[in-house]
C-alpha positions in Angstrom: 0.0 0.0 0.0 1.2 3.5 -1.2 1.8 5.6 2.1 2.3 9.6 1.9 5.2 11.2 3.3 5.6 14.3 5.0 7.3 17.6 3.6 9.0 19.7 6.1 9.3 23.6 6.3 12.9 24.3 5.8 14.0 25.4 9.2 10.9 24.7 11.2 9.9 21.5 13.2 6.1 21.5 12.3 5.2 19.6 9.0 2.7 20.3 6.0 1.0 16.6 5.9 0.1 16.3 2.5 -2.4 13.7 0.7 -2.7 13.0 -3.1 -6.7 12.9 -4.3 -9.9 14.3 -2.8 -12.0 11.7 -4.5 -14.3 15.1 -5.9 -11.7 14.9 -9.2 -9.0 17.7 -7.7 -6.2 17.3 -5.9 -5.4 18.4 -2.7 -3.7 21.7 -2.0 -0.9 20.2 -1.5 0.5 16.8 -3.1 3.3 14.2 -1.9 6.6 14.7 -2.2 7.9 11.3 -2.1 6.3 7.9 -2.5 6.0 4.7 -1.1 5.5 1.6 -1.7 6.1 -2.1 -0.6 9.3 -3.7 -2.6 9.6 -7.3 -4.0 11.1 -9.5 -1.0 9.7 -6.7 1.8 7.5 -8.6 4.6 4.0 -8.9 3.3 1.1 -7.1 5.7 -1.8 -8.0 4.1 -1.8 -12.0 4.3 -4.8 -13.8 2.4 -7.5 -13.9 5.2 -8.4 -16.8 6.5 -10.2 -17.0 10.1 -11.0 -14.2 12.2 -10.2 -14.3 15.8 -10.2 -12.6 19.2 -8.9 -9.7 18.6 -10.2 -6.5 20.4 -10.1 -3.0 18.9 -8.9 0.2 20.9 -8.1 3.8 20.0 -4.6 5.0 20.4 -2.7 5.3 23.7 0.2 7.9 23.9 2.3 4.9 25.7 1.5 2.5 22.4 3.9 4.6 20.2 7.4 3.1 20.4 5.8 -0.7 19.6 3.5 0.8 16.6 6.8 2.5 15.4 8.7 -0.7 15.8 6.0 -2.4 13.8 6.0 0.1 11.1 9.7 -0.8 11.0 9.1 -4.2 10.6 6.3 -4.1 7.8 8.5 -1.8 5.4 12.1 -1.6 4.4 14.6 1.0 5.8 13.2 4.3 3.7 9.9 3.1 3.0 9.1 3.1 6.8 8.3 6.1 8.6 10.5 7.9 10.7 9.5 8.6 14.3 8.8 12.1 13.4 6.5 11.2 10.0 4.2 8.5 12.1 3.7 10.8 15.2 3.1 13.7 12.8 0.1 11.2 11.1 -1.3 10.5 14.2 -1.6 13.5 15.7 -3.1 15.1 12.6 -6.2 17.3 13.1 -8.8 14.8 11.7 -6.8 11.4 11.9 -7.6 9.1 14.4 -5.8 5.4 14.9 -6.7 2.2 16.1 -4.9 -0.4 17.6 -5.9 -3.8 17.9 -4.9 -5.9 20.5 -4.4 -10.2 21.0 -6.6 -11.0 24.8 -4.7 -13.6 26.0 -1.0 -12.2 25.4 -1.7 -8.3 25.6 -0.2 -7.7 22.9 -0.3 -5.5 19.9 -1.3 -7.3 16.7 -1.9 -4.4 14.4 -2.6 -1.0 13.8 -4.4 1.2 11.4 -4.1 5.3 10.9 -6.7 7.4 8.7 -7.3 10.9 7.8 -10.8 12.0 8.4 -12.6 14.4 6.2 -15.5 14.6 3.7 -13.7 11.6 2.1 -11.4 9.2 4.4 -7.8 8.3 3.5 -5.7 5.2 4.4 -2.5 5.9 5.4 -1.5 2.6 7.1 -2.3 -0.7 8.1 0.3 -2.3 9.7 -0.1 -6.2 11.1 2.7 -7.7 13.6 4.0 -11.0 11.7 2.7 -13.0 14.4 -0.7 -11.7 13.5 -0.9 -11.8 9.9 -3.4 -14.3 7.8 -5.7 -14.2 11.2 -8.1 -11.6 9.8 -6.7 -8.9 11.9 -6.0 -6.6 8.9 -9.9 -7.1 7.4 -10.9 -6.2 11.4 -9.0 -2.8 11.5 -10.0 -1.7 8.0 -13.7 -2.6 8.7 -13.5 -0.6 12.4 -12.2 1.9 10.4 -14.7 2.6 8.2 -17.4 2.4 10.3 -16.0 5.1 12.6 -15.7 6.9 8.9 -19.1 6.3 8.3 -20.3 7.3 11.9 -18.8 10.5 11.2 -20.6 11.4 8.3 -17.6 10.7 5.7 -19.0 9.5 2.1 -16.0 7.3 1.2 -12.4 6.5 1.4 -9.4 5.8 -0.6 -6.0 4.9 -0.8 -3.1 4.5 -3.3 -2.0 1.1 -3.9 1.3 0.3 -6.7 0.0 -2.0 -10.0 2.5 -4.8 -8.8 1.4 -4.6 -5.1 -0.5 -8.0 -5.6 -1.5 -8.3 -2.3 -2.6 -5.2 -1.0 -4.8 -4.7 -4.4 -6.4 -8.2 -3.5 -7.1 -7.4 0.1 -9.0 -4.2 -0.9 -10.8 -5.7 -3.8 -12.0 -8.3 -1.4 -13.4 -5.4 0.7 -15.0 -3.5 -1.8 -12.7 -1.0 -3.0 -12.5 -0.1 -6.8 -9.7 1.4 -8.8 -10.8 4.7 -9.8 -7.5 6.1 -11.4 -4.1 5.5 -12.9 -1.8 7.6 -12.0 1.4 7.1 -14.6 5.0 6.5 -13.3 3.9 7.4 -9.9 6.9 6.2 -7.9 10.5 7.4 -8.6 10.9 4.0 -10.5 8.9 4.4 -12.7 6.1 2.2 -11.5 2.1 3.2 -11.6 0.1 3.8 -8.8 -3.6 2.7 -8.7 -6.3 5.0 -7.2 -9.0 3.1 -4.6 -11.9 3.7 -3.3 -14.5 3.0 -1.9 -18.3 4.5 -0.7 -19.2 4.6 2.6 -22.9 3.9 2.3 -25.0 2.5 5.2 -25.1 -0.6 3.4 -21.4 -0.6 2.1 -20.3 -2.7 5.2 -19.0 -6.2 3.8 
């Protein structure tokens, strides 16, 4: 799955978080500055699903930081994972909101999911512990997800997902999302991106 990346002011601390496409045909005022993607041989986050279990789903604790950052390191290469700085910048967004969900038995964190909250939603991550993957726990966050989209009033959501990224175009396919738009030589090697999405009806929920 494509992730945006932050731009910094040149000699200031706070960043301009910047998304790619307002689902409405414009682009956002601002647009990324560097793209990501996952890269043949990186560990795969979106395992096939096969059977749901226990899993419970929380919102964000200040003290959850340092293992969802570890994560992140785990589920992308060095340069395609976000720096300390880009994830807490995501999650403390004005309009962003992250869940976390949790394994009962063991405590511990099996995955995570960040999204940007507006008229339409945006995926930024989902990110599954290794331990946790093919268990459903990736289907469970994007579902809680959009229904706390939907709850607050947002139409539908979308993503950016690279034409050779197999498996995260399968998982979202299998949850209703739709490619919407190409978007040519999107990544700096030359590759396409694919535009998703995906409306939030009352129905919608698969």
């Amino acid at each position: 799955m494509v992730r945006p990346r932050l731009r910094f002011r040149q000699g200031g601390k706070r960043p301009n978080i910047v998304f790619f496409w307002n689902f409405a045909g414009r682009l956002w005022k601002n647009s990324p500055n560097l793209r990501r993607r996952r890269y043949p041989g990186s560990t795969d986050c979106f395992g096939r699903y096969n059977v749901a279990v226990g899993f419970i789903i929380r919102d964000f604790q200040p003290e959850d930081f340092e293992t969802l950052w570890h994560m992140d390191q785990e589920c992308f290469p060095p340069g395609i994972s976000y720096s300390r700085q880009e994830l807490k910048a995501y999650m403390s967004h004005r309009g962003s909101f992250t869940l976390v969900a949790m394994e009962p038995e063991e405590n511990k964190v099996a995955g995570f999911i960040v999204v940007h909250r507006g008229a339409a939603g945006h995926i930024i991550t989902i990110d599954v512990s290794a331990a946790a993957r093919r268990s459903g726990v990736g289907s469970l966050l994007l579902r809680s997800a959009e229904d706390r989209l939907r709850a607050a009033g947002c139409r539908a959501v979308g993503l950016e997902a690279a034409v050779d990224n197999v498996s995260a175009l399968s998982f979202y396919k299998r949850h209703g999302y739709s490619v919407i738009k190409t978007r040519p030589r999107y990544y700096s090697n030359g590759i396409d991106a694919l535009v998703m999405r995906k409306e939030l009806t009352l129905t919608s929920r698969k």
